[in-house]
N, C-alpha and C positions, 0 to 999 in steps of 0.2 A: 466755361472753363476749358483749356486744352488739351490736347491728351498730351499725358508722360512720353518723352524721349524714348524710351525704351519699346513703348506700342507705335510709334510714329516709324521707329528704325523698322519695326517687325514690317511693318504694312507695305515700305515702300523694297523690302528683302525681296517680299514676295511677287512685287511688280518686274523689277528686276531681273533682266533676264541674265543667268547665270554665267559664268567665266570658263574657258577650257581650264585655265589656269586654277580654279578654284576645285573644281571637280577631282584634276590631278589630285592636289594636296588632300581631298578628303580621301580617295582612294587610296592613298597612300598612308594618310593616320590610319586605316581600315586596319594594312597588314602589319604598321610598324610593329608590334610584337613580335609576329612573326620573323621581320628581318633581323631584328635584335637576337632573337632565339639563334638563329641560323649566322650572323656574324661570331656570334660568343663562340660555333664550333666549329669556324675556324674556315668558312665556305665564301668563294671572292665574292664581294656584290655584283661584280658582271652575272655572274651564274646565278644568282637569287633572283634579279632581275631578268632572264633567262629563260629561268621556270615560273617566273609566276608572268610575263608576257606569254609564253606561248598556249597555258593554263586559265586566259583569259582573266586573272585579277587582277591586274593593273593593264590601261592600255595606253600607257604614255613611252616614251623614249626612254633608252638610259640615261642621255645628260640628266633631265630632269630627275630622274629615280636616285642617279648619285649625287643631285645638289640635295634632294630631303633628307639622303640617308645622312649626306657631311653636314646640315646644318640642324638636322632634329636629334640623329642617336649619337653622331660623332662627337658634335661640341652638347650636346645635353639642352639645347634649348628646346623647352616644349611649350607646343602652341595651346594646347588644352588643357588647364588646369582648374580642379577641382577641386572644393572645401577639401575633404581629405590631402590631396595632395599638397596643398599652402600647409597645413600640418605636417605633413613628413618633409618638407622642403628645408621646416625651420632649421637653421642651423642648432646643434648642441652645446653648449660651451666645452672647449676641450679644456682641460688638465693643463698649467703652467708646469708642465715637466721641463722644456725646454731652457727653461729661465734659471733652475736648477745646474743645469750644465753646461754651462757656459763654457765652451773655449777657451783652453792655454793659451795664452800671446806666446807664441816662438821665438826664440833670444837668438838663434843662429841664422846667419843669413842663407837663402836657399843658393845651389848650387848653379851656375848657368852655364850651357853648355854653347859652343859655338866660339865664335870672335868677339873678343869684348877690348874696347876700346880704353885703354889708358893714357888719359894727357900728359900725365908726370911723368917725365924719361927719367930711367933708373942709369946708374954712373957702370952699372955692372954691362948692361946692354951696349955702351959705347967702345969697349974692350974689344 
């Protein structure tokens, strides 16, 4: 019988010799909290990257540090998701309040400002 996909992936992981690129990202899932912490009050990512470069916890470049920060904490994607987390992920149903309040249709026309073109010559204009 064969082994499972999942033991065949683990065996040949470990043969594998690892990525600088791969190493980055985990070092950098390491701190993401921390950078999180520290954007919320208010601190540029240059300067987060900064101190933890010269502090020895990250030792990769800024490019790299501000493409994880814009594509893990900025737009919300995350790479490491855990049973718990697929549970707080779920959406909640919201509340049809919205539906409720629907918008007046406006009967007046809005006001425009600038040059507006009129085709129909007026007999008062010709005077």
């Amino acid at each position: 019988m064969s082994k499972r996909y999942s033991d065949q992936l683990g065996e040949w992981i470990k043969k594998k010799q690892s990525r600088k690129r791969d190493k980055n990202l985990v070092a950098f899932l390491a701190v993401k909290a921390d950078v999180q912490e520290a954007l919320g009050e208010g601190y540029a990512v240059k300067t987060i990257w900064e101190h933890m470069f010269e502090n020895k916890r990250i030792e990769f470049g800024y490019d790299t540090f501000l493409n994880y920060t814009n594509r893990l904490i900025r737009r919300g994607n995350n790479l490491v998701i855990t049973a718990n987390a697929k549970a707080e992920q779920q959406p909640t149903p919201k509340k049809r309040e919205s539906a409720k309040q629907e918008p007046q249709p406006t009967t007046t026309k809005p006001q425009q400002s600038g040059f507006i073109f009129d085709s129909s010559p007026k007999k008062e204009d010709y005077l």
